[in-house]
C-alpha positions in Angstrom: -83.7 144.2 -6.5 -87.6 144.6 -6.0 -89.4 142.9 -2.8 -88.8 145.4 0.3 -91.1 146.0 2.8 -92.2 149.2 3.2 -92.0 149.7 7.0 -88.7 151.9 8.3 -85.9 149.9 8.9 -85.0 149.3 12.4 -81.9 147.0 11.5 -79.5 146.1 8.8 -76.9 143.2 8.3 -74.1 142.8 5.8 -72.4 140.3 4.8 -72.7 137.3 2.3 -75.7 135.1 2.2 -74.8 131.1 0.6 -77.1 128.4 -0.7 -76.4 125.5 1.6 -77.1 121.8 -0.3 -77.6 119.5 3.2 -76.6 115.9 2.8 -78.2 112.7 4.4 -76.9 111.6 7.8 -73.7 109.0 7.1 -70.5 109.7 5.0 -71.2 112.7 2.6 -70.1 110.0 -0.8 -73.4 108.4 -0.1 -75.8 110.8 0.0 -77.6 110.9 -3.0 -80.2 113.4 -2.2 -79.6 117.0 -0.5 -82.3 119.7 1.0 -81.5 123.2 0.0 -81.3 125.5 2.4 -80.1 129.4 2.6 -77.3 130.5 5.2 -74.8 133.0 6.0 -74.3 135.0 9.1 -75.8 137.7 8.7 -78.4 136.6 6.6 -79.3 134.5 9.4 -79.7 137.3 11.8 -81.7 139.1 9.5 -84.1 136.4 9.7 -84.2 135.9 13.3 -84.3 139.6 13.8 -87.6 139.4 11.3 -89.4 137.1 13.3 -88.9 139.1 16.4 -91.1 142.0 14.9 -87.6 144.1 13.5 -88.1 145.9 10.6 -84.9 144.0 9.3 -82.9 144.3 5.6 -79.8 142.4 3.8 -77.1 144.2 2.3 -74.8 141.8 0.0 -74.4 140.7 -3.2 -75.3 137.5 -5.2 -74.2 136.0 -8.5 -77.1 136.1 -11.6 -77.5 132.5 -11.3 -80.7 130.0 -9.4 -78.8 130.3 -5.9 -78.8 133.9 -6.4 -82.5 134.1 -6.5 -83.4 131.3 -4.4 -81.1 133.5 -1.6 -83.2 136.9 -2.2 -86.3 135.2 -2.1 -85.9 133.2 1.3 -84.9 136.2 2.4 -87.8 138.6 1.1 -90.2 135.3 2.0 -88.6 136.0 5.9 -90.0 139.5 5.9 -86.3 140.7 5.3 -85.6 143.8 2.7 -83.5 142.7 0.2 -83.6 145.5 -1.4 -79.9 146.6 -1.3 -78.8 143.4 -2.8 -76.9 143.9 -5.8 -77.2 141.2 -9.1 -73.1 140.1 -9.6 -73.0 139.7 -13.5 -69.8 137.9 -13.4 -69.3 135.9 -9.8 -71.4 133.3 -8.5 -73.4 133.1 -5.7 -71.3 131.5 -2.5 -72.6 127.9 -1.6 -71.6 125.2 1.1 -72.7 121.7 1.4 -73.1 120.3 5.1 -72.0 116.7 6.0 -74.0 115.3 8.4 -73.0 112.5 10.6 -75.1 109.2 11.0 -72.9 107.6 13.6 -71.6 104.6 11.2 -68.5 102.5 12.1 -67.9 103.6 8.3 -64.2 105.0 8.7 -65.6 108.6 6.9 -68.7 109.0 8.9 -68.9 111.3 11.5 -70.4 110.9 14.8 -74.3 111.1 15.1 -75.2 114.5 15.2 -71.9 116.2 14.0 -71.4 118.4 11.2 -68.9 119.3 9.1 -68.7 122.4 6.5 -67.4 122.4 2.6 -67.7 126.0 1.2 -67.3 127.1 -2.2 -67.5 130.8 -1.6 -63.8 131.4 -3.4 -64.3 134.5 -6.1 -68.1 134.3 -5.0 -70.1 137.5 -5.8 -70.3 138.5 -2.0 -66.3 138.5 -1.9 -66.3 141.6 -4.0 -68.0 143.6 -1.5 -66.6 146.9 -1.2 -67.4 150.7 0.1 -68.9 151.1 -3.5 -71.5 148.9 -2.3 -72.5 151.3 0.5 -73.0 154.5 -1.7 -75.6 153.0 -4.1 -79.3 154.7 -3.1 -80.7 151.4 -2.1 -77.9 151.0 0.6 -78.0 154.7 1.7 -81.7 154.4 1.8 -81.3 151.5 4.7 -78.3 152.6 6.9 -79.4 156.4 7.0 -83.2 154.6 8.5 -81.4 151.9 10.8 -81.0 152.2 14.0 -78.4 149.3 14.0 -76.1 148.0 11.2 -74.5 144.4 12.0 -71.9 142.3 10.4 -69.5 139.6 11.4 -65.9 138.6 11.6 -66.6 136.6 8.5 -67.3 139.9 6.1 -63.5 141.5 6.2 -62.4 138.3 5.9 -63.6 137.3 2.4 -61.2 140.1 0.8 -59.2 143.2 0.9 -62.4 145.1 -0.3 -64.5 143.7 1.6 -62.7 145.2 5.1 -62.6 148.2 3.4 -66.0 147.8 3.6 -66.6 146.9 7.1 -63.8 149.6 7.9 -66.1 151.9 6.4 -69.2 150.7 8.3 -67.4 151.9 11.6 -66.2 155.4 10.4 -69.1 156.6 8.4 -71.2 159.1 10.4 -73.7 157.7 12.9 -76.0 160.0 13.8 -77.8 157.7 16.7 -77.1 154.5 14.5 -75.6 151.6 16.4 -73.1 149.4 15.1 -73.1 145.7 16.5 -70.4 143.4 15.3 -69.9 139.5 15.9 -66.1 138.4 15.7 -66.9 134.7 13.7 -63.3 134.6 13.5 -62.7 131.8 10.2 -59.3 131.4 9.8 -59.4 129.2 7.0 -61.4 132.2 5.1 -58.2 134.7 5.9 -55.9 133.1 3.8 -52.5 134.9 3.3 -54.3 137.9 4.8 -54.2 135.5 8.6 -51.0 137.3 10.0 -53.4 140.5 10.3 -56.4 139.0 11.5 -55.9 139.5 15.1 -55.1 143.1 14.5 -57.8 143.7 12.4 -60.4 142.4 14.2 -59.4 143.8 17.3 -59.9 147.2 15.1 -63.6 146.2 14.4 -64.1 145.7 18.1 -63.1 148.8 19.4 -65.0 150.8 16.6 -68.1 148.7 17.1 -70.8 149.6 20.3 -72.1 146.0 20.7 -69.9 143.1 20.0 -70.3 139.2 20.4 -67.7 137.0 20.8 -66.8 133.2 22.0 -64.3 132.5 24.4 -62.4 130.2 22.5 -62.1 132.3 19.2 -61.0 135.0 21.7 -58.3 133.1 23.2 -57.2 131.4 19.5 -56.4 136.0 18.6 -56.0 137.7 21.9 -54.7 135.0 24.3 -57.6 135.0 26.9 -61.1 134.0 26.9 -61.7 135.2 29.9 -64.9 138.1 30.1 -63.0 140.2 32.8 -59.3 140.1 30.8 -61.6 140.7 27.7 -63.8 143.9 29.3 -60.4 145.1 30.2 -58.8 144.6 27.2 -61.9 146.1 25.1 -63.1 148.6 27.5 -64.5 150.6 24.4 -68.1 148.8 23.3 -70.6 150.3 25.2 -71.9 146.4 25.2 -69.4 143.7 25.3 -71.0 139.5 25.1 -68.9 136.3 26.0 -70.2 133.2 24.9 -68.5 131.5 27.9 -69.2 127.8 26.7 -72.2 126.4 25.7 -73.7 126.6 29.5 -73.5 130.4 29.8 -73.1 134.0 28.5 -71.9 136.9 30.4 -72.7 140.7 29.1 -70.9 143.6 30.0 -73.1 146.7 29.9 -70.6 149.2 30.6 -69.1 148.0 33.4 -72.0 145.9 34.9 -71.3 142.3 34.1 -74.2 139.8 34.2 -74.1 136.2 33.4 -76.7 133.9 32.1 -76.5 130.2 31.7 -77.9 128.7 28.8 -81.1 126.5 28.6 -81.0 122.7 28.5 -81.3 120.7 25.6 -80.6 117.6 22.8 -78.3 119.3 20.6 -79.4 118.3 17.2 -76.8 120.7 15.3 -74.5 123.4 16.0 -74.7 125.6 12.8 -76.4 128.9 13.1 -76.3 128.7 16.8 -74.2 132.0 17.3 -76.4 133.6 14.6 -79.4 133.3 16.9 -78.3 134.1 20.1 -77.0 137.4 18.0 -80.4 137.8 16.4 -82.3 137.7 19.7 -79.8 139.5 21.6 -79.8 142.2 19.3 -83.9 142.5 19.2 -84.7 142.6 22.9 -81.9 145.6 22.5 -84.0 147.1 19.8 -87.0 146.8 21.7 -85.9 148.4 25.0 -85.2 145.3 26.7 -82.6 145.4 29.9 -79.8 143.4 29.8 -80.6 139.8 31.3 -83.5 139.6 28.8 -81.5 140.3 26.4 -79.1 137.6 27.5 -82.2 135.4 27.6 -83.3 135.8 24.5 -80.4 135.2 23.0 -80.4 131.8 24.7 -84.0 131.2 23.8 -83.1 131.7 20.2 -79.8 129.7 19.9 -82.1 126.7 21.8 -83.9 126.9 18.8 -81.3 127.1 16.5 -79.3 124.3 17.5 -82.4 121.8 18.3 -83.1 122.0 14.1 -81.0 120.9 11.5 -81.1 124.1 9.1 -79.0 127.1 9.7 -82.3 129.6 10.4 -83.6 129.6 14.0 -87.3 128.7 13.3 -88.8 130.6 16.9 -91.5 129.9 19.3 -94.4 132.2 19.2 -93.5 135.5 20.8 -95.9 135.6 23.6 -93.9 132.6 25.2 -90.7 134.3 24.1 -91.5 137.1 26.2 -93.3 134.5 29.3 -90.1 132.5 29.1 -87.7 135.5 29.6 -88.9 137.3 32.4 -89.3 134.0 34.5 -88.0 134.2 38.0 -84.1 132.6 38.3 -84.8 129.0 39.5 -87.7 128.4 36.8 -85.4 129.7 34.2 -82.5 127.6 35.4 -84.9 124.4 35.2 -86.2 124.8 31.5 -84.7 122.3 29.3 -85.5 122.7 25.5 -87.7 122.5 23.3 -90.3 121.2 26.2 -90.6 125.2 26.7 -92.8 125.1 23.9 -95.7 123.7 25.1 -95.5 125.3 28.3 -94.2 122.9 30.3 -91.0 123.6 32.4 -88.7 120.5 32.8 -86.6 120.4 35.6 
């Protein structure tokens, strides 16, 4: 693919990107027009990570078809190098349409402001993933200039070749290069593969430095969601995050444990949340940030990610990023979201 930037990469993710067709609010039979949109997990991070002034690229692959090339070009348009994205001849791109609830007393509405996902990503292009993918001299030309690679839970899960990939992501050599990985643990995407999903994610967090995880996916593989029983049972990331609930996060930096609650807010949607918080978690890192900024930040970004209805975090300026942040404990415990963005602190 054409379109990269030309300034070193500081970071890059891997992992499928899907055109997302967004119904009207009500049941999803009634909806007769949709807003495109682009999503995927680590597409999404790519994008927050772009707006937080990281040199940021995609590695993936998508089919030769319009969602193909309406992905790469969000993408490119989101100052993200897309230039390790390889064309798929024969799959198509992934998609998924999102079923928004308008709060009808119709029997196949959802609640106001619930979601619900239908993905078509079976025998997509980004399923066939593999460590080929890696050894082509766009994709060397990233990772050897990165100084973090980042994938999810979701990646291994699409196929067999695909976890060969992301095995391959944590045994290749380093040299300085962090590797961050996000468990997203799908179980519906495992298949017949599910029986070894516990064991192979808990593979992916012990090779990884930084890993994310939520408390309740946690306890659904490993039986606790608890952030001590978790430190203690991956004592190995040099950075370990649990997303408690939605009210805090706690982050292990070695063994320093820190927690940060989470900003108020109207939750408008969900989706893309845990993309954020990984996005700005993972950029305050990049920029030498200690580790309750980088707590905050990714707070700050999944308040903007789940007050919008697409999957991309679209961010407040950086300047009040970075004011926001570093406030003193009881100012950052009053700000409810998105008032923040006019500078006003709501108690």
């Amino acid at each position: 693919m054409t379109q990269a930037i030309s300034a070193p990469l500081r970071a890059v993710t891997v992992g499928e990107g899907l055109a997302v067709l967004i119904a009207r609010p009500g049941p999803l039979e009634l909806s007769d027009l949709f807003e495109r949109g682009a999503g995927g997990a680590e597409a999404n991070v790519a994008v927050v990570l772009a707006q937080l002034g990281v040199s940021a690229g995609w590695l993936s692959r998508v089919g030769d078809d319009g969602f193909g090339r309406y992905l790469v070009t969000q993408l490119a348009a989101s100052g993200v190098d897309v230039g390790a994205v390889t064309v798929d001849p024969e799959r198509p791109t992934g998609l998924y349409v999102k079923e928004r609830g308008g709060g009808s007393d119709a029997a196949e509405d959802l609640p106001a402001r619930a979601s619900r996902m239908h993905y078509y990503r079976a025998g997509s292009a980004a399923s066939a993933l593999s460590p080929a993918d890696l050894a082509t001299p766009a994709a060397r030309a990233l990772l050897d200039h990165a100084d973090l690679v980042h994938f999810t839970g979701i990646t291994p899960a699409l196929s067999a070749s695909a976890s060969a990939l992301t095995h391959t992501l944590l045994t290749r050599p380093r040299h300085g290069t962090l590797v961050s990985f996000d468990l997203n643990y799908r179980p519906a995407l495992w298949g017949s593969r599910l029986d070894c999903a516990a064991d192979d994610l808990a593979a992916h967090i012990r090779g990884a430095d930084v890993v994310l995880l939520g408390a309740d996916e946690a306890a659904d593989l490993f039986g606790t969601g608890d952030p001590a029983e978790l430190r203690a049972t991956f004592p190995e990331p040099a950075q370990l995050v649990v997303k408690n609930d939605r009210h805090s996060v706690t982050g292990f930096d070695g063994d320093t444990a820190i927690e940060v609650p989470a900003l108020t807010l109207d939750i408008t949607e969900r989706i893309g949340a845990g993309d954020a918080f990984a996005g700005g978690y993972l950029a305050a890192l990049l920029h030498g940030a200690d580790p309750r900024t980088r707590l905050r930040y990714g707070h700050l970004c999944a308040a903007a990610a789940l007050t919008a209805p697409g999957d991309a975090a679209k961010l407040p300026p950086a300047q009040e990023l970075r004011r926001l942040a570093a406030l003193p404990e009881a100012a950052w415990a009053a700000l409810r979201y998105p008032r923040v963005m006019d500078g006003t602190i709501e108690s």
